[in-house]
N, C-alpha and C positions, 0 to 999 in steps of 0.2 A: 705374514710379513707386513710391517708397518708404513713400510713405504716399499715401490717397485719400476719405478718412472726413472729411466735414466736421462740426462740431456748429451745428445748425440749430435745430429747433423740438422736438426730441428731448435728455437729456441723455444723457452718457456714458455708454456699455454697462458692463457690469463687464469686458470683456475688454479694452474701451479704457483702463480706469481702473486694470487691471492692469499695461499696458502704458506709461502715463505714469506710475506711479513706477516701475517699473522703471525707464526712461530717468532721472529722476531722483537717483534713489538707488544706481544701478548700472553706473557709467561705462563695465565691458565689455558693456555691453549696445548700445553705441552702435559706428556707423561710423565709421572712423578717420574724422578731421575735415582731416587732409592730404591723401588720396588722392583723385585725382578719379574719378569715378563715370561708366559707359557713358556714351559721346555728346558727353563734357564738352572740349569743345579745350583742348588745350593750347599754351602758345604759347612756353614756354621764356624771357620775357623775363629780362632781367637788369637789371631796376626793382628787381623784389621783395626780392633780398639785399642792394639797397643800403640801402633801404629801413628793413629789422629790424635791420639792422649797425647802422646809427646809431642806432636807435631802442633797441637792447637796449645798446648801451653808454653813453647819455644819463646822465648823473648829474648830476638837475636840481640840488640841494640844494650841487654845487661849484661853481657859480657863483658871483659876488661882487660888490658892488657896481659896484666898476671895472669889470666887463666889459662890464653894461650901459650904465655910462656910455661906455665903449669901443664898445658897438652901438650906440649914439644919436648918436654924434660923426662915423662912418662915412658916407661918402655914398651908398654899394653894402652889403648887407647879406649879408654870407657866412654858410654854414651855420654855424658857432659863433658867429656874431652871434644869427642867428635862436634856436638853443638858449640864451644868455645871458638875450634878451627873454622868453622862458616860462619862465623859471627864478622861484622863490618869492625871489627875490634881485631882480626888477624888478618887482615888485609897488607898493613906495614911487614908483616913476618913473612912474606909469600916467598924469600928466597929462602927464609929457615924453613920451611913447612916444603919446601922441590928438595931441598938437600934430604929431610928426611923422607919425603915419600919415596927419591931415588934408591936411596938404603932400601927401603923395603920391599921394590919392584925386582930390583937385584937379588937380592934374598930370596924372594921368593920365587923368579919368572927368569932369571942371568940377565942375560942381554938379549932375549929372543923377544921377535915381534909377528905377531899373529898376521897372515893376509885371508881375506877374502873377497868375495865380489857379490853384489844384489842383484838378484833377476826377479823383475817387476812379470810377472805372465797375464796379471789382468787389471784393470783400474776404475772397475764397473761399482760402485758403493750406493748402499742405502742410508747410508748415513749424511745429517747436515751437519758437519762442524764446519765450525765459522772460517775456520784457521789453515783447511787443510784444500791442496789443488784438486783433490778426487773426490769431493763432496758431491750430494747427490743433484745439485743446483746450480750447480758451474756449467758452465756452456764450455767445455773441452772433447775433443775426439775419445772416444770410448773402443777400448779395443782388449780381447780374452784370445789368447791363443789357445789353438788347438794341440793337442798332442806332436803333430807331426814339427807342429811352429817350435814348441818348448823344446823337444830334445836336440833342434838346428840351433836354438842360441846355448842350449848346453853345451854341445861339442865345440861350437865357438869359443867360448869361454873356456875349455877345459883343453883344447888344442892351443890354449896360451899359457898352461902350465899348471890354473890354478887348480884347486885340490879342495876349496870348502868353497859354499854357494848357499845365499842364504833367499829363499823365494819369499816373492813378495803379493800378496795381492788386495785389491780396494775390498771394502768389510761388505760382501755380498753373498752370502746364503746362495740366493737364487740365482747369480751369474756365474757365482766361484764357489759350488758347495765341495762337502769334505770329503768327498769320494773323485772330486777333478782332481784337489789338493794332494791327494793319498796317489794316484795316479802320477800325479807329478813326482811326488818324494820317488816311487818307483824307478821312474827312469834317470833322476838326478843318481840314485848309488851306480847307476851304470858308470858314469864322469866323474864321482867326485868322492872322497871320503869322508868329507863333512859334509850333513846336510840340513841346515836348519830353516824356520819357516818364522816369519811375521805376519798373521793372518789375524783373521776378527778370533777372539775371545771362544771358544766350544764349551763341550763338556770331560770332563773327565775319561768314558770313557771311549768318545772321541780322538783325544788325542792320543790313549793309548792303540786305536786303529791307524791314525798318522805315525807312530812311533814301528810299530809294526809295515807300515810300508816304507818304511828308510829315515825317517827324522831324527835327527839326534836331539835337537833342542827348539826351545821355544822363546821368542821375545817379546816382549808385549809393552807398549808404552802405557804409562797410566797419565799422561798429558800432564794434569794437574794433580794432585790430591787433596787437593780442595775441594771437598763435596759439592760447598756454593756457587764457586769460582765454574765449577767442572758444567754445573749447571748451563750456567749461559754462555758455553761456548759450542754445548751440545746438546740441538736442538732437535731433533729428530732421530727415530734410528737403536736399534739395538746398543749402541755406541755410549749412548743417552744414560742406561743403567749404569753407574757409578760400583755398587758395591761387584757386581760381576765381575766386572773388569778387572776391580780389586785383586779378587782370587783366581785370576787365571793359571799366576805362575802356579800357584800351588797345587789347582787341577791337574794343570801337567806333567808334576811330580807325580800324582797320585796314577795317573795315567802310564806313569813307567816312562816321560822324559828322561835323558841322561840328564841336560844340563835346560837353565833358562836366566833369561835376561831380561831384567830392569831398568824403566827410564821413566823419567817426567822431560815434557819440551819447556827447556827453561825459558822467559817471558813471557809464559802463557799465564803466571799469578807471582805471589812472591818466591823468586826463586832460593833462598834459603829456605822456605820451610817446606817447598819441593825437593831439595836435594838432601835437606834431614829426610822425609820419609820415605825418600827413593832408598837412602843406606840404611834406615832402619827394615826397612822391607827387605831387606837381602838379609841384614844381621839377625832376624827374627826368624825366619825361613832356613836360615842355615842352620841353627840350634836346632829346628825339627826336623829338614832333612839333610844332616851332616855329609852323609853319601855324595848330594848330589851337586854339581857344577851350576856356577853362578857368575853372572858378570852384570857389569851396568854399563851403559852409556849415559850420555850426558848433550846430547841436542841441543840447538838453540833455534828459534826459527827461520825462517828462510823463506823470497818470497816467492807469492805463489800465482799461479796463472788466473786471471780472473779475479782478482781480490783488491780493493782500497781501504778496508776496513782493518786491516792488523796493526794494531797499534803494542807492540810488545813492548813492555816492562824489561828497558836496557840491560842487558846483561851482556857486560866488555869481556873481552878474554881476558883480561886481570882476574876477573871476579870468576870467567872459566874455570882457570889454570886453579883458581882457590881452592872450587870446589872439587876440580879431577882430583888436588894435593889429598883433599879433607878425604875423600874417599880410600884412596890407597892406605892412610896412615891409619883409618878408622877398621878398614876391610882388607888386609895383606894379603889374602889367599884368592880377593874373586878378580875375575878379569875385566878390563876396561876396555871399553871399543871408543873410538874416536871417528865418524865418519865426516865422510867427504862434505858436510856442512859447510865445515870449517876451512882454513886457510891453508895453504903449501907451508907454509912457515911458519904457522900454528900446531900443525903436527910433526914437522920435521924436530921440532923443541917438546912436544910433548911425550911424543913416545921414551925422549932419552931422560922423561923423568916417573910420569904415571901409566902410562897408556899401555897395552900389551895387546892391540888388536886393531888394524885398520882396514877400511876398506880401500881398492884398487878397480881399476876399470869401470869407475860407477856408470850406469844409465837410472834415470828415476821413469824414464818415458819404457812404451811396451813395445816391445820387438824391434829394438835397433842394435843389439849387440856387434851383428854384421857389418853394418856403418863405422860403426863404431872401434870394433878389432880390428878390421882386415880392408877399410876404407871403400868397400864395394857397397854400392847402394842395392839392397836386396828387390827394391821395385815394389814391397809389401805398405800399406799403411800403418805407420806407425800411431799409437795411444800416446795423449800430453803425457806430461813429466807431471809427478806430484810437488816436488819443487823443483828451485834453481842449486845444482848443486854449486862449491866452489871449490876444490881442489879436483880439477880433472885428468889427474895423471893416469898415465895408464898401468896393466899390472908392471908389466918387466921397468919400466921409471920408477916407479914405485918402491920396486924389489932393486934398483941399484942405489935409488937413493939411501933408504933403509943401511943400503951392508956400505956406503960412505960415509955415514955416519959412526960405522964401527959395531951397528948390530947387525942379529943374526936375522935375516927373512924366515921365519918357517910359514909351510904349506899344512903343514899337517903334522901329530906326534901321535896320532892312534894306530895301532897295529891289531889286526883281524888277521881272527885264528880259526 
């Protein structure tokens, strides 16, 4: 392990604090950010260079008017359609581009709106990214529940109704490894009939061991897809390897996931040519493995505990709303999640045109669920928040806003035989 130093109740030694500017300020100081590291599969696909080929020859700013009226007029939406609609050239169109994505979220999804909830179990990471509250350099409360902790905020959560739970933990091998993880999925099918996970990057046939203890899916943010970009904002850390990361979703396929989920954190470089290869990564992946379920989110940053340094590359909910639009009309089949980032009134308007999946009841900090559902202070120490979220309704607010709006909440559509 590359790193193992967590900062707890202690601040930064001076050797530690030697050691993160250096990383900062001294880019041979760091591991190549291409090479994969002991242990790491590789799997050789031929996703990835389709992928940056398009993405690195994108030149949003030649697109023209006509083109997007030429993607809007389309009944099928080709990749140069899809790069047209993210283009600063469709921006004027944005209510013709909600009217057709609406068509096709109906079409494809009725008026039904996905719910689930995040449970953070641990926030312990070996990784330095610049950008993130769980880094391994942050002076924050560090806290991993035990067994007996995770199944008290499941049944919290699941004595609220919900029915899909997605766990969450900081990228740690050695605080959070894949047999805690696998553990956890275990007791989540006791609560829940969806179970998915956001965790560091495995192997293949890793995840097919978390799949076999209850997982149904897997998500994984690729931050940037900017190899360069990705570089300097990930300085330390398993994290660091760029191509890995790359292929997670696709390991997990391979691994016997149901379904997985795609994202880039918009601001972190330029966000059109992160939201071209966030949809090309799904539309590429989907023609190999057609079988399997797919969604993206679409994140933007958010701040974080301990940090002065994020300076993100603006990205307004106009230019949001663009890219959730550009997704849907590009990708009619995969599902969209919209978390609690965003605003009360940014998802109350966007589910009723792109979106088909929200969260409810969020906590981003570790073992507060209690507090938080049932207003009883549990007396436990709780772990920081990896961010600030901002829509904090809770699930049943949630779930009446949803059916005021004239859609449907669902919990769940799987049925087990």
């Amino acid at each position: 392990m590359e790193n193992q130093f967590f900062v707890d109740s202690e601040f930064l030694s001076p050797e530690a604090l030697r050691r993160k500017h250096q990383l900062e300020n001294d880019p041979s100081s760091r591991r190549n950010h291409m090479e994969y590291l002991p242990g790491m599969e590789q799997i050789r696909s031929d996703v990835m260079e389709k992928v940056i080929s398009q993405m690195n020859s994108y030149d949003a700013v030649s697109y023209t008017a006509r083109d997007v009226q030429a993607a809007l007029q389309h009944e099928s939406c080709s990749i140069e359609d899809f790069k047209a609609l993210l283009s600063p050239a469709a921006e004027p169109f944005l209510e013709q581009m909600a009217q057709k994505a609406r068509l096709e979220t109906r079409k494809h999804f009725g008026n039904t709106v996905y719910l689930f909830t995040p449970l953070y179990i641990a926030n312990y990471c070996d990784n330095y990214c610049i950008y993130c509250g769980f880094n391994c350099y942050n002076h924050i409360r560090r806290m991993k529940l035990n067994a007996e902790q995770i199944e008290h905020e499941m049944k919290i959560i699941a004595d609220s109704g919900m029915e899909e739970i997605l766990m969450l933990t900081g990228e740690s091998r050695s605080m959070s490894g894949v047999e805690y993880i696998g553990e956890a999925c275990k007791l989540a099918r006791k609560y829940f009939r969806m179970v998915g996970l956001e965790i560091y990057p495995v192997n293949s046939d890793e995840y097919r061991y978390l799949r076999e203890c209850g997982a149904d899916y897997v998500t994984v943010f690729q931050e940037t897809y900017d190899p360069d970009k990705y570089e300097t904002l990930h300085l330390l850390g398993h994290k660091r390897v760029w191509p890995y990361r790359f292929e997670a979703q696709e390991r997990a396929l391979m691994g016997g996931m149901r379904g997985v989920g795609f994202s880039a954190l918009l601001g972190l470089a330029d966000f059109r040519k992160d939201a071209l290869a966030t949809g090309l990564h799904v539309y590429y992946l989907q023609r190999k493995y057609p079988h399997a379920e797919m969604s993206l989110s679409c994140p933007r940053l958010r701040p974080i505990v301990n940090n002065d340094k994020i300076n993100p590359l603006d990205v307004h909910e106009r230019q949001l709303c663009q890219v959730l639009c550009a997704y849907r009309i590009f990708l009619p089949f995969a599902g969209i999640t919209v978390s609690s980032r965003e605003s009360e009134q940014f998802r109350n308007g966007i589910v009723k045109i792109a979106a088909t999946k929200v969260s409810a009841g969020v906590s981003t900090g570790i073992g507060d669920h209690e507090s938080k559902y049932t207003g009883k202070e549990s007396g436990e120490a709780e772990g920081d928040e990896q961010f600030e979220i901002n829509d904090s309704r809770s699930f049943g607010k949630m779930y009446a806003d949803i059916s005021a709006e004239g859609l449907q909440p669902v919990l769940n559509d799987y049925l087990y035989v």
